[in-house]
C-alpha positions as CSV (number, residue, x, y, z in Angstrom):
1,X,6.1,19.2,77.2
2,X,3.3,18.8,75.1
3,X,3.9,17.6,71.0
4,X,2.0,18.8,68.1
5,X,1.3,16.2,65.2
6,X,0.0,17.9,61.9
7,X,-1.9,15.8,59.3
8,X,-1.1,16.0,56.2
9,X,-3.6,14.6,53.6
10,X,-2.2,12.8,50.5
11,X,-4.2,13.5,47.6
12,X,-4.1,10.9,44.7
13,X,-3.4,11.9,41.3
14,X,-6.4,11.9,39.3
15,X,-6.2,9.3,36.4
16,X,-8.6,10.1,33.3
17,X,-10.5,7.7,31.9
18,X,-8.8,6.4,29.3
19,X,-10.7,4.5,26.2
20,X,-9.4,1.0,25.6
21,X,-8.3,0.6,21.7
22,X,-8.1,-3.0,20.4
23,X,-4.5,-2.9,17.9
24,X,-3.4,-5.7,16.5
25,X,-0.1,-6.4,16.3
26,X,2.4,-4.3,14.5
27,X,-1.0,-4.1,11.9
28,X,-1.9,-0.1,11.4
29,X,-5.3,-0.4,10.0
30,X,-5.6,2.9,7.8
31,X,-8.9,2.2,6.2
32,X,-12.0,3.8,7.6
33,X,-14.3,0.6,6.8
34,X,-18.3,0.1,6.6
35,X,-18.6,1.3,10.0
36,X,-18.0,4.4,9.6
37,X,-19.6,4.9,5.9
38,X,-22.1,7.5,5.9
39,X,-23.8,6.5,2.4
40,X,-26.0,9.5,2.0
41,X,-23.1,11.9,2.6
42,X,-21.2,10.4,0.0
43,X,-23.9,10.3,-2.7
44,X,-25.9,13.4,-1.7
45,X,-23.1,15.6,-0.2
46,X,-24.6,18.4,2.3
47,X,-24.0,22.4,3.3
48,X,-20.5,21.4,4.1
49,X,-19.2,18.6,1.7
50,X,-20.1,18.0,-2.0
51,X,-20.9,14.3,-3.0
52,X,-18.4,12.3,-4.0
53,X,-16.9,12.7,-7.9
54,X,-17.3,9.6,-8.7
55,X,-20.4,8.0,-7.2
56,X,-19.9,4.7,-9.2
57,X,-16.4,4.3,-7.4
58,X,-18.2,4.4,-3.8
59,X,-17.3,1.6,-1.6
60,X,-19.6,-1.1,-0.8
61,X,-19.6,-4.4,1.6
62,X,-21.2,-7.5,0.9
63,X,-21.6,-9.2,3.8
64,X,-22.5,-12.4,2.3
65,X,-19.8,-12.5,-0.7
66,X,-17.5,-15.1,0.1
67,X,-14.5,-16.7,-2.5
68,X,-12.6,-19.6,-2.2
69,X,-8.8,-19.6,-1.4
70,X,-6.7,-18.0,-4.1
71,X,-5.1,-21.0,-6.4
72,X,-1.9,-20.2,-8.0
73,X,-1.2,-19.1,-11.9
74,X,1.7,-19.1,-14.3
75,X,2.7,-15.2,-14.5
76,X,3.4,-13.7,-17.5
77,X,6.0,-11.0,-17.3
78,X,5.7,-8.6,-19.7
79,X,9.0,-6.4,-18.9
80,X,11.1,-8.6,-20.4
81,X,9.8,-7.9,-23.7
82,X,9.9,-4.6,-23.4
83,X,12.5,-2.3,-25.8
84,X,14.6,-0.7,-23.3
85,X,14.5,2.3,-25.1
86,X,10.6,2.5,-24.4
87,X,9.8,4.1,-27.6
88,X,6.0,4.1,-27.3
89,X,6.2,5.3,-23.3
90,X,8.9,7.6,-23.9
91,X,8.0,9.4,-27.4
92,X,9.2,13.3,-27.9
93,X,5.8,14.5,-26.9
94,X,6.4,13.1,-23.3
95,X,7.7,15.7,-20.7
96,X,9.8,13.5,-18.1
97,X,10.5,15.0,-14.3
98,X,12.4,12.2,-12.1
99,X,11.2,13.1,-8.8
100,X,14.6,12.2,-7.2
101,X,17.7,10.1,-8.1
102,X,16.9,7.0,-7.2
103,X,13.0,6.7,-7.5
104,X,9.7,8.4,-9.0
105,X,9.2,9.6,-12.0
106,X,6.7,12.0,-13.5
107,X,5.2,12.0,-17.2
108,X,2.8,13.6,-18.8
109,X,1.5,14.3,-22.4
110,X,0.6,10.4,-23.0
111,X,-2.8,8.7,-21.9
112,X,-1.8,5.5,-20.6
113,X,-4.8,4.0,-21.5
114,X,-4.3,4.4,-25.1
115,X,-0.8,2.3,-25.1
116,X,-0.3,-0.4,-27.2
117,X,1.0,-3.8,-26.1
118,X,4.6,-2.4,-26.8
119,X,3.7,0.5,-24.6
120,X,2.1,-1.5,-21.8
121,X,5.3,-3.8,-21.7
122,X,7.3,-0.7,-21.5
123,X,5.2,0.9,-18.6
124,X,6.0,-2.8,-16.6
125,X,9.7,-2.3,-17.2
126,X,10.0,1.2,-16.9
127,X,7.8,1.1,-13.4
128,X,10.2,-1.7,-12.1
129,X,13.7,0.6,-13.1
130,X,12.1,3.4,-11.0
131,X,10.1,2.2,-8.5
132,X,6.9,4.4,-8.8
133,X,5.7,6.3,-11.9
134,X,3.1,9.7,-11.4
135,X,1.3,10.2,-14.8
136,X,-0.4,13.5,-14.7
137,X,-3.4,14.7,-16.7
138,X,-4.8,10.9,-17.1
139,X,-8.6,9.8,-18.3
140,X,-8.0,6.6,-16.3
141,X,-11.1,7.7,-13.8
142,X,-13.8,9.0,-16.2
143,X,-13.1,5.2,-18.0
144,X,-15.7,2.8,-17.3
145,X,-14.7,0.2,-14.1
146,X,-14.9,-2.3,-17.2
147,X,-12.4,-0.7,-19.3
148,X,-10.1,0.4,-16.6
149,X,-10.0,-3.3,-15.3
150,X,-9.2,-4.6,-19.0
151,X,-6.1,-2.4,-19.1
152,X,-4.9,-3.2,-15.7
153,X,-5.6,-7.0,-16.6
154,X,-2.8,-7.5,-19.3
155,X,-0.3,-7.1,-15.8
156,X,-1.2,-10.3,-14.6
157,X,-4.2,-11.7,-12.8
158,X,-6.8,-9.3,-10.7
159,X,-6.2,-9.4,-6.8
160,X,-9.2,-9.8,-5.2
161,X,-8.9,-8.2,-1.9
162,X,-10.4,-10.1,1.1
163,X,-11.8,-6.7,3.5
164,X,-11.7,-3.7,1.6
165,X,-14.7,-1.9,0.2
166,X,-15.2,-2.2,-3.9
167,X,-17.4,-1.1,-6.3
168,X,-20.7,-2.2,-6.4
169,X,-20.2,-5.5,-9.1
170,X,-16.5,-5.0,-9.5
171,X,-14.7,-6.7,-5.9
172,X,-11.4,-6.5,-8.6
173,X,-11.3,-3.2,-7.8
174,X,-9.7,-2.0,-4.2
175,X,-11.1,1.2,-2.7
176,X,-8.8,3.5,-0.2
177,X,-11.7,5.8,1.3
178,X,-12.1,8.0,3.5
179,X,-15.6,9.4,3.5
180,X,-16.3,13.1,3.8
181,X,-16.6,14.3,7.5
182,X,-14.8,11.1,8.7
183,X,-12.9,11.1,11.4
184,X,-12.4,7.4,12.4
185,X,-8.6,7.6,11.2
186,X,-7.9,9.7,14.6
187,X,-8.7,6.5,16.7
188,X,-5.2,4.9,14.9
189,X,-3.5,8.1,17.2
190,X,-4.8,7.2,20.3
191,X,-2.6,4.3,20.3
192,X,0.2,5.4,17.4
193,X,3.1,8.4,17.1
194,X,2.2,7.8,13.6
195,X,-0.5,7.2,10.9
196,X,2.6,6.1,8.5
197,X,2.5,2.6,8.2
198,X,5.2,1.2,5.3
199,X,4.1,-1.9,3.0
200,X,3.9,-3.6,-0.2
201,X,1.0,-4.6,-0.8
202,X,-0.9,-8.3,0.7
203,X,2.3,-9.5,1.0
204,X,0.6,-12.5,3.3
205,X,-1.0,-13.8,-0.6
206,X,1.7,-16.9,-2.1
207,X,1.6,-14.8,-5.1
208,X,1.2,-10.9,-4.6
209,X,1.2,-7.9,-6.8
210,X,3.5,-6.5,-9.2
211,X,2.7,-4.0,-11.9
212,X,0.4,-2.0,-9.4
213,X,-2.3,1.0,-10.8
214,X,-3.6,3.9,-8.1
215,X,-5.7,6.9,-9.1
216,X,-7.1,9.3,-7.7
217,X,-10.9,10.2,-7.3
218,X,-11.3,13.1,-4.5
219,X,-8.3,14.3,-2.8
220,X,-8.3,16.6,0.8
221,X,-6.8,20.6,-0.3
222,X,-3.8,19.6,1.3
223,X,-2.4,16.8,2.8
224,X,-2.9,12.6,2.0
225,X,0.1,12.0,0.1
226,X,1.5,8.7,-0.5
227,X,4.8,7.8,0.2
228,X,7.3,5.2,-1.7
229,X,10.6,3.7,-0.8
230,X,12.7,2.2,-3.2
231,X,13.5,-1.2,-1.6
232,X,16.2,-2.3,-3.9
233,X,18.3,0.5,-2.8
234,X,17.7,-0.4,0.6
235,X,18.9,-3.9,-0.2
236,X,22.1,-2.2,-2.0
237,X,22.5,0.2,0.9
238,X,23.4,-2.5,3.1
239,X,27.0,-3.9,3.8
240,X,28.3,-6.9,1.5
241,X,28.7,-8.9,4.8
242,X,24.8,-8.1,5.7
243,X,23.4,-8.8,2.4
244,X,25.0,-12.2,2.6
245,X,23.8,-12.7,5.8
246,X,20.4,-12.3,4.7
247,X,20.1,-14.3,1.8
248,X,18.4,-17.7,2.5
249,X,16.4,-16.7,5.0
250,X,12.7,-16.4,4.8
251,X,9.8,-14.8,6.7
252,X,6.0,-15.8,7.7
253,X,3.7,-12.7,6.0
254,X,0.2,-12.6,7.7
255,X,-3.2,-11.4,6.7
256,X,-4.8,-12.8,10.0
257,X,-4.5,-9.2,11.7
258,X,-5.9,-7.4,8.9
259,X,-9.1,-9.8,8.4
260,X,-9.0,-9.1,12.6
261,X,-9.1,-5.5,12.1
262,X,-11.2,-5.4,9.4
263,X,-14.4,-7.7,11.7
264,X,-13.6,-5.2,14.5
265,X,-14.7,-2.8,12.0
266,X,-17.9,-4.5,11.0
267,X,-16.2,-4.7,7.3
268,X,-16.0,-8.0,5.4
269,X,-14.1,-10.8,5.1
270,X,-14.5,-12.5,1.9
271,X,-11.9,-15.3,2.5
272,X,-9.9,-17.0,5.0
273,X,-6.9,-14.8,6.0
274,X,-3.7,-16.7,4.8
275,X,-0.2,-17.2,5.9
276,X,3.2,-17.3,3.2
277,X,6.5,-17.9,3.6
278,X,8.4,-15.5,1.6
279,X,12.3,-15.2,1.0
280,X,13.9,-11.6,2.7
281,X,15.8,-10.6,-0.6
282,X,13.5,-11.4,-3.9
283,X,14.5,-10.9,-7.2
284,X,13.2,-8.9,-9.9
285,X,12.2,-11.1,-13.3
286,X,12.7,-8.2,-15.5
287,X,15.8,-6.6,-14.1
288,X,17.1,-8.9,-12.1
289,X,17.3,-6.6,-9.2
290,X,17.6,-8.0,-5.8
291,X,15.2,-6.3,-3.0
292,X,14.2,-6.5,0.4
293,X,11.0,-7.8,0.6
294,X,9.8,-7.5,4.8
295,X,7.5,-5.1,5.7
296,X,6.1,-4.2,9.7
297,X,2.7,-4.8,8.3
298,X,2.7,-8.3,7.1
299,X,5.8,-9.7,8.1
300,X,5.5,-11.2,11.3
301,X,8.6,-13.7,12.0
302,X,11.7,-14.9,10.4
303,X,12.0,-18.4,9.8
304,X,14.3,-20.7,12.2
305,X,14.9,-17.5,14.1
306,X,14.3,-17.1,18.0
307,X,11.7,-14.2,18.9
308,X,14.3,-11.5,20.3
309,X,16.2,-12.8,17.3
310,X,13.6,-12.2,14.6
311,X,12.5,-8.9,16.1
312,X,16.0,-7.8,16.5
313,X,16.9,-7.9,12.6
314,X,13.3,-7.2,11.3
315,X,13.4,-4.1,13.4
316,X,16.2,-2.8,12.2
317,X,15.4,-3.2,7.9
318,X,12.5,-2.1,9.2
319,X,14.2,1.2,10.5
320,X,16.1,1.2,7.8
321,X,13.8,1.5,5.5
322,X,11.5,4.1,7.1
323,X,15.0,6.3,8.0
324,X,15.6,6.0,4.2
325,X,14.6,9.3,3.0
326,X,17.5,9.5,0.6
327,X,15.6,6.9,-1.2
328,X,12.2,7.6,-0.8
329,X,9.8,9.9,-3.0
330,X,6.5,11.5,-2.1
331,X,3.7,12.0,-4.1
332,X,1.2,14.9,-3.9
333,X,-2.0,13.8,-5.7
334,X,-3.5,16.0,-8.2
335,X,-6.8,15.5,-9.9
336,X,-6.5,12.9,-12.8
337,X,-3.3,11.4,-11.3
338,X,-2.5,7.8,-11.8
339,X,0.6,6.4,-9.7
340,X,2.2,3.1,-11.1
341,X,4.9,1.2,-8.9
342,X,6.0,-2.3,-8.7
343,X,5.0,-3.8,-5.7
344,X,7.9,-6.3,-5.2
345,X,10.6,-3.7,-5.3
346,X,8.8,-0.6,-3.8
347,X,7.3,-0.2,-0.4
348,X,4.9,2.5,0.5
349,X,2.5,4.1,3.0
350,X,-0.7,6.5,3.0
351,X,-0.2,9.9,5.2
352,X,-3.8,10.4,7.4
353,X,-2.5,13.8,7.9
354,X,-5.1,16.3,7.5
355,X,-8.1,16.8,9.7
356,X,-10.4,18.8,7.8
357,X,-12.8,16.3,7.2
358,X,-12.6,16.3,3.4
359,X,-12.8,13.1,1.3
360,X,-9.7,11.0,0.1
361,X,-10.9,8.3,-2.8
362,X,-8.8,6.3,-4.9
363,X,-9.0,3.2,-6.6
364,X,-6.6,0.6,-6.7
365,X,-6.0,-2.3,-9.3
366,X,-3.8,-4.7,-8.7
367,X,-2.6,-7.6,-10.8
368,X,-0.6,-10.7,-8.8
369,X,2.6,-11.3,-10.2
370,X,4.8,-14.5,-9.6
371,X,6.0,-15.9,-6.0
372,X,8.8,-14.4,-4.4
373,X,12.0,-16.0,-5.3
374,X,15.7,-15.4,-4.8
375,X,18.9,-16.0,-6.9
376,X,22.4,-16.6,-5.9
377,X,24.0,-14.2,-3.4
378,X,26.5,-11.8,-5.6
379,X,28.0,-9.6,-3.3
């Protein structure tokens, strides 16, 4: 009896090539950077895409401007002079829209840049009680970049920040571009679920940003909102037993991952990257407030804490925080918008959501406030 063997051939799945992406870290990097500037496009515009509004707002790298490390300052803060019935900010010509219980409010019929000190210490106040403030209908942009910087100087000290593109002459000012036909934000989803990436802002600085200013240049038809998280009532969210646990404890913030990101991107680096040790609950000056101050861009290890143990609780407020949509607000942008939020008690993240290929261009000034501290655990 004879036996029959049939071969069978195995095929291999075929792999595609897949294009290796440097990441770094937990670090999303959202901006778009010098290497993907096309100048002419933004200052001539073509068939497809007009130039860019404001052409004295376009984004420029220095390669060769370097500044020393950032020395500390007494912060003044101008809340707590503030009459909390806000008077000047809150006249009867104002029309007032809170954009949900617990944070964002809109206002319009008042130029911001016309308050008086009274005002101003209002706007600090008010900005810290809600968390993020949209004022509609503002000259802020068609200001010159001197007189818009004077304004947002009385808030405290100008952050100069180390990668981003600024205005040519004005490195005070931080650019979030996105140039028109640009499509290097796709790259962050060939490695991410998600563009959303939750912050304050250069939380890795000993001293960051508090009374924070955001307007708007060019804006997509449709998408690139910015989203805001109130992060005192994330704090208050938490059990009595878990806020406890959480107060003395302190967290390394890092801007070595960003000034990383930003030389893969043939951007600048105008000083060192710099760690901070910050407290996980900070108090407010003004309101006395106490909020939770980590975030999965910056904050990159809890003090004393074993890895799995660090991960373990930063994961979770960080979860938290993003799962928090019953105290979040989102912001369309509208020509003429300006946004003001306190940074130490309000997170927030850019949306790269749309894929037309239109521009998004705003300007950022933000003043340093004092270092993180924390006050007695009250329950």
């Amino acid at each position: 009896m004879t036996s029959s063997v049939t071969s069978t051939t195995v095929l291999s799945p075929v792999v595609p090539d897949i294009a290796v992406v440097k990441t770094f870290g937990n670090y999303k990097e959202q901006a778009s950077g010098a290497k993907a500037y096309n100048k002419t496009l933004e200052e001539e515009g073509d068939a497809n895409h007009p130039k860019a509004n404001y052409t004295n707002y376009l984004p420029t790298w220095e390669a060769e401007e370097k500044y020393p490390p950032l020395t500390s300052f007494a912060h003044t803060e101008h809340g707590l002079d503030a009459d909390k019935s806000f008077p000047d900010l809150l006249g009867h010509s104002v029309e007032r829209e809170d954009l949900t219980p617990t944070i964002g409010t809109i206002l319009s019929g008042i130029q911001i840049s016309s308050l008086s000190k009274e005002g101003k210490d209002q706007l600090a106040l008010f900005a810290a009680q809600r968390k993020v403030l949209v004022f509609k209908d503002q000259d802020f942009a068609d200001l010159s970049i001197e007189k818009a910087l004077d304004f947002g100087g009385y808030f405290g000290r100008h952050h100069i920040h180390p990668t981003s593109g600024a205005p040519k002459g004005h490195p005070e000012i931080h650019l979030v571009h996105r140039g028109a036909d640009d499509r290097s934000g796709e790259t962050l989803l060939e490695t991410r679920t998600s563009t959303v990436a939750w912050h304050s802002d250069v939380t890795y600085e000993k001293q960051p940003p508090g009374t924070t200013f955001l307007y708007i240049l060019d804006k997509p038809s449709t998408g690139g909102d910015t989203l805001f998280a109130n992060m005192a009532e994330a704090y208050r969210r938490l059990s009595p037993a878990f806020r406890e646990r959480l107060h003395g404890l302190k967290a390394v913030h890092s801007g070595v991952e960003q000034a990383d990101s930003a030389k893969a991107r043939e951007s600048v680096v105008r000083r060192e990257p710099v760690t901070s040790v910050h407290p996980l609950v900070r108090t407010h000056p003004a309101t006395g407030e106490k909020a939770l101050f980590v975030n999965p861009q910056f904050t990159r290890h809890i003090v004393g804490f074993k890895k799995d143990e660090s991960d373990n609780l930063l994961k979770f407020l960080y979860d938290h925080i993003a799962y928090g949509a019953d105290f979040q607000a989102r912001v369309k942008w509208a020509e003429k918008t300006v946004v003001v939020w306190d940074n130490r008690v309000t997170g927030h993240s850019a949306t790269l959501d749309w894929s037309s290929g239109q521009r998004r261009h705003l300007a950022r000034i933000t003043p340093q406030a004092e270092a993180p501290y924390e006050t007695a655990f009250e329950g």
